[in-house]
PDB file of N, CA, C and O in Angstrom:
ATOM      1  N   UNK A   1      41.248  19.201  70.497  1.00  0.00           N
ATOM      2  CA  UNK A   1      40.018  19.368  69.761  1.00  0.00           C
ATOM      3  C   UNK A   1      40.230  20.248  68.530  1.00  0.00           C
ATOM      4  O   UNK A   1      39.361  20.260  67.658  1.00  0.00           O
ATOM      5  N   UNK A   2      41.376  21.010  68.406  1.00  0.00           N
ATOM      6  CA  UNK A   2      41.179  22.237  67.199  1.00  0.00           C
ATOM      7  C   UNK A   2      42.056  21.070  66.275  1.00  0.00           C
ATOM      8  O   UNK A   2      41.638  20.826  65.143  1.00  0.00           O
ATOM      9  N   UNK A   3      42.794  20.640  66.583  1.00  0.00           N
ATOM     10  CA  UNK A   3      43.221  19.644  65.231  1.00  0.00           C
ATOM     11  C   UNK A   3      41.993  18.456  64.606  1.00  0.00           C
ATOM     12  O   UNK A   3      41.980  18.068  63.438  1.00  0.00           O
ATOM     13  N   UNK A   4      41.124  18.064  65.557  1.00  0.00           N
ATOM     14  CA  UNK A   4      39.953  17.438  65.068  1.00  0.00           C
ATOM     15  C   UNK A   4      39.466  18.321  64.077  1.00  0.00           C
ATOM     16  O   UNK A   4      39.719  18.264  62.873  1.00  0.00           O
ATOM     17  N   UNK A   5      38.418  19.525  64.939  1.00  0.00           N
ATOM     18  CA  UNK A   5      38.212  20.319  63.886  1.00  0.00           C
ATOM     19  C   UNK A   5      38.362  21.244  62.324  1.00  0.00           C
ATOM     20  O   UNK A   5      37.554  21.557  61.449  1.00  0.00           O
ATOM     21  N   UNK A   6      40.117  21.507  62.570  1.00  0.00           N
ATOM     22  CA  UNK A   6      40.606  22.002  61.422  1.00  0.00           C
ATOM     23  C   UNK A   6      41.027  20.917  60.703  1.00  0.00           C
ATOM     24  O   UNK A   6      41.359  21.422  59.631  1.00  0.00           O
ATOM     25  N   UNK A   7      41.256  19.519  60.613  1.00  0.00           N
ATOM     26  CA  UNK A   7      40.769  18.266  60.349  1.00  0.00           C
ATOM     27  C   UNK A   7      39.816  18.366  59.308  1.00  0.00           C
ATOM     28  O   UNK A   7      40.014  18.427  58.094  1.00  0.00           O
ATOM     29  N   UNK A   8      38.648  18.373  60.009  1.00  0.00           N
ATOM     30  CA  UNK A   8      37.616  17.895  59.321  1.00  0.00           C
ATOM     31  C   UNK A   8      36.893  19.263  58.665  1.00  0.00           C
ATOM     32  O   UNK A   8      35.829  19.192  58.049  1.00  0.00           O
ATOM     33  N   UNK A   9      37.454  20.230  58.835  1.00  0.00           N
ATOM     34  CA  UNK A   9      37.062  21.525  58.053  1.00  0.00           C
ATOM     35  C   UNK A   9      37.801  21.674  56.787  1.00  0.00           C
ATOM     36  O   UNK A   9      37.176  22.017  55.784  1.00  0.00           O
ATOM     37  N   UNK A  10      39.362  21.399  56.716  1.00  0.00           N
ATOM     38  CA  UNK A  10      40.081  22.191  55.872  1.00  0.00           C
ATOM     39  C   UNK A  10      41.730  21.261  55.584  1.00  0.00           C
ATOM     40  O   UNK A  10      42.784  21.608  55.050  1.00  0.00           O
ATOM     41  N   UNK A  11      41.112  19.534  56.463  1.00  0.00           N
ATOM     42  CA  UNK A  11      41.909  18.523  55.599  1.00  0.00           C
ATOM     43  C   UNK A  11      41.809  18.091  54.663  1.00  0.00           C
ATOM     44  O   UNK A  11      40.638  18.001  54.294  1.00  0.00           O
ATOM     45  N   UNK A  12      43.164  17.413  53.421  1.00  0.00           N
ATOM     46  CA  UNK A  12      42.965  17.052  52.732  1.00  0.00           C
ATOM     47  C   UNK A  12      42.359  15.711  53.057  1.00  0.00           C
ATOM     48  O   UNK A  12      42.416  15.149  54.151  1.00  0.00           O
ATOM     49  N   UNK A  13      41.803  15.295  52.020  1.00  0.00           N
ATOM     50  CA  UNK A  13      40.981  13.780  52.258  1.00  0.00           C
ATOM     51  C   UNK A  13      42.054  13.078  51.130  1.00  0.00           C
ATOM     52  O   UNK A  13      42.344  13.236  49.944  1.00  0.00           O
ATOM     53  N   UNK A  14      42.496  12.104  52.390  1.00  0.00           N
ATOM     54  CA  UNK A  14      43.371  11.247  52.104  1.00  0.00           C
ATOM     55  C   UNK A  14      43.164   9.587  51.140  1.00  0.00           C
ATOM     56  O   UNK A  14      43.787   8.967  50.278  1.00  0.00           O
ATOM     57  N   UNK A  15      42.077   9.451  51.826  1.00  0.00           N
ATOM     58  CA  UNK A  15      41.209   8.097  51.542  1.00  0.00           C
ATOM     59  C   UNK A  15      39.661   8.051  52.182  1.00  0.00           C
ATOM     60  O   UNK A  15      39.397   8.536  53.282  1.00  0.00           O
ATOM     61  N   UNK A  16      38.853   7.507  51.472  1.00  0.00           N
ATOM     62  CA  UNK A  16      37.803   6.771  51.855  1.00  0.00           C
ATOM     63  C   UNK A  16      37.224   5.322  51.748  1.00  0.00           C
ATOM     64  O   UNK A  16      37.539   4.786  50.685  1.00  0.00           O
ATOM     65  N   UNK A  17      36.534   4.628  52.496  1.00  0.00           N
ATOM     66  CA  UNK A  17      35.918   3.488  52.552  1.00  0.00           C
ATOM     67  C   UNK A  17      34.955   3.065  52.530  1.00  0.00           C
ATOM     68  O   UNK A  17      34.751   3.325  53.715  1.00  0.00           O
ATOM     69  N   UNK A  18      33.875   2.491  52.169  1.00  0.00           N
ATOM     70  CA  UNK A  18      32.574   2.410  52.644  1.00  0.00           C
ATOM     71  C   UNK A  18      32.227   0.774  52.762  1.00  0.00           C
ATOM     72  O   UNK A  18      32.879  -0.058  52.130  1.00  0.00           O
ATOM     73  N   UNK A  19      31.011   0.382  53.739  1.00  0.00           N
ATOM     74  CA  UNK A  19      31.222  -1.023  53.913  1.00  0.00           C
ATOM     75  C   UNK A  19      28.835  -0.497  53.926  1.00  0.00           C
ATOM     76  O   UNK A  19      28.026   0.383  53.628  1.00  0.00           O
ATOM     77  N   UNK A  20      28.998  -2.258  54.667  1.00  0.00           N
ATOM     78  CA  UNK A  20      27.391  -2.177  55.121  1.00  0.00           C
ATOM     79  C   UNK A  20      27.153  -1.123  56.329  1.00  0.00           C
ATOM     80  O   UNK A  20      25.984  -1.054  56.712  1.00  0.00           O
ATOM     81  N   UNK A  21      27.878  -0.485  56.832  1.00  0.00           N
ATOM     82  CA  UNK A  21      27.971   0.047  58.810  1.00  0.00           C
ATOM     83  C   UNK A  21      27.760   1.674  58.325  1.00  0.00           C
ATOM     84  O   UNK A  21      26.906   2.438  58.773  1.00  0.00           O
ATOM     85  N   UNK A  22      28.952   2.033  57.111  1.00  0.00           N
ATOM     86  CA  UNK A  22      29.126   3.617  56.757  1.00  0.00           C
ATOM     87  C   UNK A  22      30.441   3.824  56.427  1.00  0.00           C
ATOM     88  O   UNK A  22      31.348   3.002  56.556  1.00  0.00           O
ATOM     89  N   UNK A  23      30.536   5.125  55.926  1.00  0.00           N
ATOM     90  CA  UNK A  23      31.765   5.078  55.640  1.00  0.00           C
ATOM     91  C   UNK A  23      32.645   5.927  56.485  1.00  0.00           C
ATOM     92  O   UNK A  23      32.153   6.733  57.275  1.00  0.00           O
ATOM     93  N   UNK A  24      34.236   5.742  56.316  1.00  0.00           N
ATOM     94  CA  UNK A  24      35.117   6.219  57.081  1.00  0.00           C
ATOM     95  C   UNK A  24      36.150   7.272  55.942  1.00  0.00           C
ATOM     96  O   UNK A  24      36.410   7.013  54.767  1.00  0.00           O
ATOM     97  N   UNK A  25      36.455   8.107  56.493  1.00  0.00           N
ATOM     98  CA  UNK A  25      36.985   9.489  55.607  1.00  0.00           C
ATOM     99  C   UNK A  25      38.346   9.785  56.169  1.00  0.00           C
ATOM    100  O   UNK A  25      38.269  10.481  57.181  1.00  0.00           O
ATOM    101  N   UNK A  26      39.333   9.526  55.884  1.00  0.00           N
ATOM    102  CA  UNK A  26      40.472  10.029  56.231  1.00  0.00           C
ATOM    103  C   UNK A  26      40.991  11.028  55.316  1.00  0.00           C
ATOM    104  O   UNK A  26      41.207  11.113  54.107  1.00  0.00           O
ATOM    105  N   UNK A  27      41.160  12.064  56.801  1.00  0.00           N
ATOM    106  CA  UNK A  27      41.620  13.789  55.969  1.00  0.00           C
ATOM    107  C   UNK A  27      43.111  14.152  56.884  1.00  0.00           C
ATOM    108  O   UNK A  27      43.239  13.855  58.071  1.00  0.00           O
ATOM    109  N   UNK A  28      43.882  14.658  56.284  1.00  0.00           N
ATOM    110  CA  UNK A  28      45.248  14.955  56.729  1.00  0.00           C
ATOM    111  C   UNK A  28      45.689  16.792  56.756  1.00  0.00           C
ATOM    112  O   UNK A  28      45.582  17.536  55.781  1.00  0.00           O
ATOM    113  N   UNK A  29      46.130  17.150  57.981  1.00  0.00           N
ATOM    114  CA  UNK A  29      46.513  18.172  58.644  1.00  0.00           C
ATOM    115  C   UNK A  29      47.776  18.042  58.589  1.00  0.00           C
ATOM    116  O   UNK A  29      48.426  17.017  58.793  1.00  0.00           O
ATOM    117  N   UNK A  30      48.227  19.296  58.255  1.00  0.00           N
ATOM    118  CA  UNK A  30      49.913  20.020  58.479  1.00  0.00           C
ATOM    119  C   UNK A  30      50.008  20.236  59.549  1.00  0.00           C
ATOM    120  O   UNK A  30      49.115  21.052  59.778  1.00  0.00           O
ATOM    121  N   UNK A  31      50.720  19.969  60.753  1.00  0.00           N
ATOM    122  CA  UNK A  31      51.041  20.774  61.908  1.00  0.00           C
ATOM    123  C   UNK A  31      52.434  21.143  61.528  1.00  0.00           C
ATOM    124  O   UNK A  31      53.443  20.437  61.523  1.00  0.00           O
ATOM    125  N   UNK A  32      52.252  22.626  61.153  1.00  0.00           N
ATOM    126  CA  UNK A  32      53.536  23.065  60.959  1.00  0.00           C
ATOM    127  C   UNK A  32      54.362  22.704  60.005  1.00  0.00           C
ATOM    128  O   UNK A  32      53.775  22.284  59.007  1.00  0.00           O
ATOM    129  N   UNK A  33      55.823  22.715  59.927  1.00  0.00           N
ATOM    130  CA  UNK A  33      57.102  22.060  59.658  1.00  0.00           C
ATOM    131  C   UNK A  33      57.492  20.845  60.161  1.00  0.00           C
ATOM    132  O   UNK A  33      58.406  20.217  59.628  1.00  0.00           O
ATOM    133  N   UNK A  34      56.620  20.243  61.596  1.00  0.00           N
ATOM    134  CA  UNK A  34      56.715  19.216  62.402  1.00  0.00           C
ATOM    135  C   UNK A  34      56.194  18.171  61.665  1.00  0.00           C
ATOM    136  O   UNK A  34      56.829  17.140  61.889  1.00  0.00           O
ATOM    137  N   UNK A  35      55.557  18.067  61.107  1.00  0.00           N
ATOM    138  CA  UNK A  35      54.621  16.490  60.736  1.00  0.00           C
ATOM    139  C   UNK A  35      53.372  17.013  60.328  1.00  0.00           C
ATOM    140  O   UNK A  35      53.214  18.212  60.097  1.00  0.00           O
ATOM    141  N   UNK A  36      52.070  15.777  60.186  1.00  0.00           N
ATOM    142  CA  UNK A  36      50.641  16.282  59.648  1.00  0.00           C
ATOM    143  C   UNK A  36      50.123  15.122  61.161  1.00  0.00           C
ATOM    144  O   UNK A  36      50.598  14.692  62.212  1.00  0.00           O
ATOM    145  N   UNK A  37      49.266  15.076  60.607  1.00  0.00           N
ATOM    146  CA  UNK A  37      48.383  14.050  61.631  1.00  0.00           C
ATOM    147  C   UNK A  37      46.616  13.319  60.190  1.00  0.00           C
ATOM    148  O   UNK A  37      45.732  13.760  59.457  1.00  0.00           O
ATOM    149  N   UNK A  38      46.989  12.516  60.507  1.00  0.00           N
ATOM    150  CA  UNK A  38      45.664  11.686  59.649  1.00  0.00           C
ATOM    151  C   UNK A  38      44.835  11.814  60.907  1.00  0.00           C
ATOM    152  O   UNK A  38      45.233  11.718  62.068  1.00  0.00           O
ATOM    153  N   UNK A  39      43.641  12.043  60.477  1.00  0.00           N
ATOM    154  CA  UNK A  39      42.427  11.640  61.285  1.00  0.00           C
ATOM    155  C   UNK A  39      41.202  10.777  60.512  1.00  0.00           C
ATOM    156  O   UNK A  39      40.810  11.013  59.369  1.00  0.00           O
ATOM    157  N   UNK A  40      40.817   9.981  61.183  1.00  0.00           N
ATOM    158  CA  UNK A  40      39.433   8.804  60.343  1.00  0.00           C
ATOM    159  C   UNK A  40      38.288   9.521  60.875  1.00  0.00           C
ATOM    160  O   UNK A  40      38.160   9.673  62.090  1.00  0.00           O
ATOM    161  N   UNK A  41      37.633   9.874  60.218  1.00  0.00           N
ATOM    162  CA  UNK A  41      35.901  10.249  60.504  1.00  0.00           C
ATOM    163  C   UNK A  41      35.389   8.846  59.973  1.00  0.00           C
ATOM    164  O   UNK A  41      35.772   8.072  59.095  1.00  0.00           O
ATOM    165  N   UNK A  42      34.174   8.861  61.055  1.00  0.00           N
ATOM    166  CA  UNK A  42      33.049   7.642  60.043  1.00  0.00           C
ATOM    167  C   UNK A  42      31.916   8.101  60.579  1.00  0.00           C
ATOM    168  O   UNK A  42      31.484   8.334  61.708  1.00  0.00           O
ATOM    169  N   UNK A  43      31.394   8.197  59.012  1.00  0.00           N
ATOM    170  CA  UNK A  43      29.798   8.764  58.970  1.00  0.00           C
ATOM    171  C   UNK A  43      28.999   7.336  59.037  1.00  0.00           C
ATOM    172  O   UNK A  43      29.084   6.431  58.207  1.00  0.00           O
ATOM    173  N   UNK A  44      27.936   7.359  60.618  1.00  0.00           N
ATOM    174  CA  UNK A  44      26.934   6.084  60.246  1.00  0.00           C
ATOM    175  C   UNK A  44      25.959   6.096  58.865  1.00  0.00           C
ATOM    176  O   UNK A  44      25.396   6.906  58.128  1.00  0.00           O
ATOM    177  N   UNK A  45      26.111   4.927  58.990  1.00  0.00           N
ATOM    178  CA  UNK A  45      24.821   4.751  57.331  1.00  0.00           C
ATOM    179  C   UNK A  45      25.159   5.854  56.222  1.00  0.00           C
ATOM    180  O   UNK A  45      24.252   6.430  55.622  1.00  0.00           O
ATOM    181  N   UNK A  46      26.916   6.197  55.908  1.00  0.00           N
ATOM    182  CA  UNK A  46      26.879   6.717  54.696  1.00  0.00           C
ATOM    183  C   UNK A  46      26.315   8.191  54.902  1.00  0.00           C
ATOM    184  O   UNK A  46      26.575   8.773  53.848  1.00  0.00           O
ATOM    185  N   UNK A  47      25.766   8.932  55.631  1.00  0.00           N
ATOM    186  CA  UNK A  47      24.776  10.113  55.950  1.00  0.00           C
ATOM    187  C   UNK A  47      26.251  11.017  55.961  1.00  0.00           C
ATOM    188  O   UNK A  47      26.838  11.059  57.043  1.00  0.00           O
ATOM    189  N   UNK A  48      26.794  11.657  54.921  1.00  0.00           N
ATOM    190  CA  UNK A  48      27.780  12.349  55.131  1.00  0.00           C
ATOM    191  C   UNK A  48      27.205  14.004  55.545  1.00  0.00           C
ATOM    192  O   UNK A  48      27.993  14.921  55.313  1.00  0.00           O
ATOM    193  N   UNK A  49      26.109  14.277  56.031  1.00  0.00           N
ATOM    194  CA  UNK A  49      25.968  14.972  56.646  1.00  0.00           C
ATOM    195  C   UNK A  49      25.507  15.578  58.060  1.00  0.00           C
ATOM    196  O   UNK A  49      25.236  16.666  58.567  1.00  0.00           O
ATOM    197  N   UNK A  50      25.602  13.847  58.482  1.00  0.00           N
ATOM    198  CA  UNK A  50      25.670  13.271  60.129  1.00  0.00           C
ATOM    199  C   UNK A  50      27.037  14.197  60.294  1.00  0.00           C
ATOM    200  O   UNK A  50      27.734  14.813  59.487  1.00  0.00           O
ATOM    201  N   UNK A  51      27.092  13.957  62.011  1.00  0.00           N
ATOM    202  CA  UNK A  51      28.296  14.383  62.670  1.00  0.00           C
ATOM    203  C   UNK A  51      28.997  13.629  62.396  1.00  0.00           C
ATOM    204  O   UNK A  51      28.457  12.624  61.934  1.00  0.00           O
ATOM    205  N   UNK A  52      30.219  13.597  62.462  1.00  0.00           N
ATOM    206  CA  UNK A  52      31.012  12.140  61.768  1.00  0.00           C
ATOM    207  C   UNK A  52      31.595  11.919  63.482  1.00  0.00           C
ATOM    208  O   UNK A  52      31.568  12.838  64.300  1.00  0.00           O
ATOM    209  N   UNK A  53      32.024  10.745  63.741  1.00  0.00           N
ATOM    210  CA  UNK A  53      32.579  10.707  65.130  1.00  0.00           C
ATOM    211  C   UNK A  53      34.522   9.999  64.793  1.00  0.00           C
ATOM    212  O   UNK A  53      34.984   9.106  64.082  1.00  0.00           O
ATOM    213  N   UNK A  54      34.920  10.684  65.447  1.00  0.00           N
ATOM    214  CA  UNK A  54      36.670  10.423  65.716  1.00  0.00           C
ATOM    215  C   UNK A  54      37.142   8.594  65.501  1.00  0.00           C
ATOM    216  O   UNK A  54      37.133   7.952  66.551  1.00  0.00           O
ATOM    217  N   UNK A  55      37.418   8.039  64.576  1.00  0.00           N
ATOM    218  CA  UNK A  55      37.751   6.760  64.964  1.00  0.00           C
ATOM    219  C   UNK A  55      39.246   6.361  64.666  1.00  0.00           C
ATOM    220  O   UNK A  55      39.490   5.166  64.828  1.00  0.00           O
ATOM    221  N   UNK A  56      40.011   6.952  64.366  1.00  0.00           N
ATOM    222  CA  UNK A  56      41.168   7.013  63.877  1.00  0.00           C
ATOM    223  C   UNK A  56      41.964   8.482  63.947  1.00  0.00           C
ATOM    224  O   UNK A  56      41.768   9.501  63.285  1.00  0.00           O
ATOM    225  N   UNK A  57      42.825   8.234  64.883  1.00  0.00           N
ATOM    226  CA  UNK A  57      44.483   9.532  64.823  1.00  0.00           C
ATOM    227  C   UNK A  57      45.814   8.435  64.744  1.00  0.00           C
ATOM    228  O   UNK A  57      46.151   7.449  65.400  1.00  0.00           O
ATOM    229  N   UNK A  58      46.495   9.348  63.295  1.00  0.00           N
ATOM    230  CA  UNK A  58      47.841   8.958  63.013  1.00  0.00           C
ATOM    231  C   UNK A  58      48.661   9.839  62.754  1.00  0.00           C
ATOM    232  O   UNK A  58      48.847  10.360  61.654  1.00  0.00           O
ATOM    233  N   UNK A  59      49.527  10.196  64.345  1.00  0.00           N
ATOM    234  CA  UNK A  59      50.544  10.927  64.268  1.00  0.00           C
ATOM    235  C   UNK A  59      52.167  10.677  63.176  1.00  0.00           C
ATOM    236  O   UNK A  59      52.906   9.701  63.309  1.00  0.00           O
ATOM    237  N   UNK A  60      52.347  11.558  62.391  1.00  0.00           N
ATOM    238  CA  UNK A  60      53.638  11.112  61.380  1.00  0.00           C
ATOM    239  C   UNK A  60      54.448  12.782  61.839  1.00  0.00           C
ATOM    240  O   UNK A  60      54.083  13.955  61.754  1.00  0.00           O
ATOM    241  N   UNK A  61      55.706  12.072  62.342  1.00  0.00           N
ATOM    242  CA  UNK A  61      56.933  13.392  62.639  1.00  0.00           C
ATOM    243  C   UNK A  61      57.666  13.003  61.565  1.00  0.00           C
ATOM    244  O   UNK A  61      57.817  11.826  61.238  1.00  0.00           O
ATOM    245  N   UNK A  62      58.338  14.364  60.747  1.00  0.00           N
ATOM    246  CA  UNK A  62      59.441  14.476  59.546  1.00  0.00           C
ATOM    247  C   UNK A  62      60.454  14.952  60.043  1.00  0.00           C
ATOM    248  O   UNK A  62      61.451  15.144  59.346  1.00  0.00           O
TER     249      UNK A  62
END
């Protein structure tokens, strides 16, 4: 849960999308010297100040 959170607090935003449903926000975390991790938020109906819910983790090791 703290990589969700520090995620979506203090990731860079990698990409976004938006369709008819809402959009999806991908923000990227450093873990360490080890790798980062992408995470996808998607805000329903665009409301980027909804909770966003988890729909995407992409672990990358260097």
């Amino acid at each position: 849960m703290k990589v969700f959170d520090q995620a979506l607090n203090s990731g860079t935003i990698v990409s976004s999308k938006s369709n008819q449903f809402g959009t999806t926000v991908m923000r990227s975390v450093e873990i360490g010297n080890k790798g980062k991790i992408n995470v996808g938020y998607f805000y329903e109906g665009a409301n980027m100040s909804a909770t966003p819910k988890v729909t995407t983790i992409i672990p990358q090791i260097y």
